[in-house]
VMD Tcl script that draws the C-alpha trace (Angstrom):
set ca {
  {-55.45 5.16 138.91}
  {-54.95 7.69 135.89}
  {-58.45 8.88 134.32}
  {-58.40 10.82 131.10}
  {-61.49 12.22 131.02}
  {-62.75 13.97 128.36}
  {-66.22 16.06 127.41}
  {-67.92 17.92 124.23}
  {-70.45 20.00 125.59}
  {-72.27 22.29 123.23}
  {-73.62 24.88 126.14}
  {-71.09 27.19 127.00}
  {-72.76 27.64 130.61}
  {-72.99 23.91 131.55}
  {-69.09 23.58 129.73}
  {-67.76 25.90 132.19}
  {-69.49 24.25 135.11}
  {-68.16 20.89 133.34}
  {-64.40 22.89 133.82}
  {-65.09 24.37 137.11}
  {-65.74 20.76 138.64}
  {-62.73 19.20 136.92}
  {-60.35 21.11 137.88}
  {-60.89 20.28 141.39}
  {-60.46 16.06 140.37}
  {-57.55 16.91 137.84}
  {-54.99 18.71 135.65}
  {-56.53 20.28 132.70}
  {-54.03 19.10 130.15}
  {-55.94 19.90 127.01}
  {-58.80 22.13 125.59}
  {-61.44 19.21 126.60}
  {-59.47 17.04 128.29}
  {-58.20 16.71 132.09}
  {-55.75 13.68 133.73}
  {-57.07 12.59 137.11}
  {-55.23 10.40 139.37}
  {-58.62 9.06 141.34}
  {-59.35 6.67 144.11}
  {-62.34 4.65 143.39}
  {-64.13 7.11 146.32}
  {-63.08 10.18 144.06}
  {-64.11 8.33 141.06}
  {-67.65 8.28 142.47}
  {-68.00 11.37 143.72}
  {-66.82 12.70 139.96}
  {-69.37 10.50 138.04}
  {-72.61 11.97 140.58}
  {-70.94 15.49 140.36}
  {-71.30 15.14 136.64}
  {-74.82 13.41 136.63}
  {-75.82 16.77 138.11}
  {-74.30 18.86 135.79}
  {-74.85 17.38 132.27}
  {-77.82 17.38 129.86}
  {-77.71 13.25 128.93}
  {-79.13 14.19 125.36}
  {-77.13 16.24 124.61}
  {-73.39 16.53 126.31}
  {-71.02 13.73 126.18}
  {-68.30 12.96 129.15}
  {-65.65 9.77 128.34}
  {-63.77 8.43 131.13}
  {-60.80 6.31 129.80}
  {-59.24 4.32 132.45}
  {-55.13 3.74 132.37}
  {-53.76 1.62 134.10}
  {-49.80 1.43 135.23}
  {-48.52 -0.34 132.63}
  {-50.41 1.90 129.84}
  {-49.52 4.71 131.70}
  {-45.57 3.75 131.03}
  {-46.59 3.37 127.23}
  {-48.38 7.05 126.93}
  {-46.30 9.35 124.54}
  {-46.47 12.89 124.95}
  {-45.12 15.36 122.18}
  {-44.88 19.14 123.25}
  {-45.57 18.82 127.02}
  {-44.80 17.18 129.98}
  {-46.47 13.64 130.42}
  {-49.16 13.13 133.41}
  {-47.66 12.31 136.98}
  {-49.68 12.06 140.07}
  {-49.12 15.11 142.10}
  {-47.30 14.54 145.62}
  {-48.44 16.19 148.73}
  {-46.33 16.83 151.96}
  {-47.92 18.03 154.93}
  {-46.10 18.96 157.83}
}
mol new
graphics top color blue
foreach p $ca { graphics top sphere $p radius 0.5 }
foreach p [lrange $ca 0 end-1] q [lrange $ca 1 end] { graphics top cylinder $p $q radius 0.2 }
display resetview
């Protein structure tokens, strides 16, 4: 499933940490935004990789779920829209 996650964290330290662990779920498609195509296994390990990083009080982390059918009805204006990358191993 498609996860737009995005975060406003004040602390530049913790914000690049926030990055740094993103990038390795997602694309980074926006200043504070990433598109994740997650299993629900992935999806877990993202939320207790985040619980470690962020301050509760005063960082703030949405995950927006998409499903297919919203994911058909996204419009994107000035770059290419999100698609799952493909692997091939050989």
């Amino acid at each position: 499933m498609l996860y737009i996650v995005a975060y406003d964290i004040p602390n530049d330290r913790r914000r690049t940490k926030v990055h740094k662990a993103l990038c390795g779920f997602g694309a980074w498609t926006q200043y504070s935004l990433f598109e994740c195509f997650l299993d629900a296994r992935e999806l877990v390990r993202l939320r207790a990789r985040l619980d470690d990083l962020l301050e509760p009080d005063e960082d703030s982390v949405r995950i927006y779920p998409l499903c297919q059918a919203c994911q058909k009805s996204v419009e994107t204006i000035g770059s290419p829209a999100p698609k799952e990358s493909v692997t091939f191993i050989m």
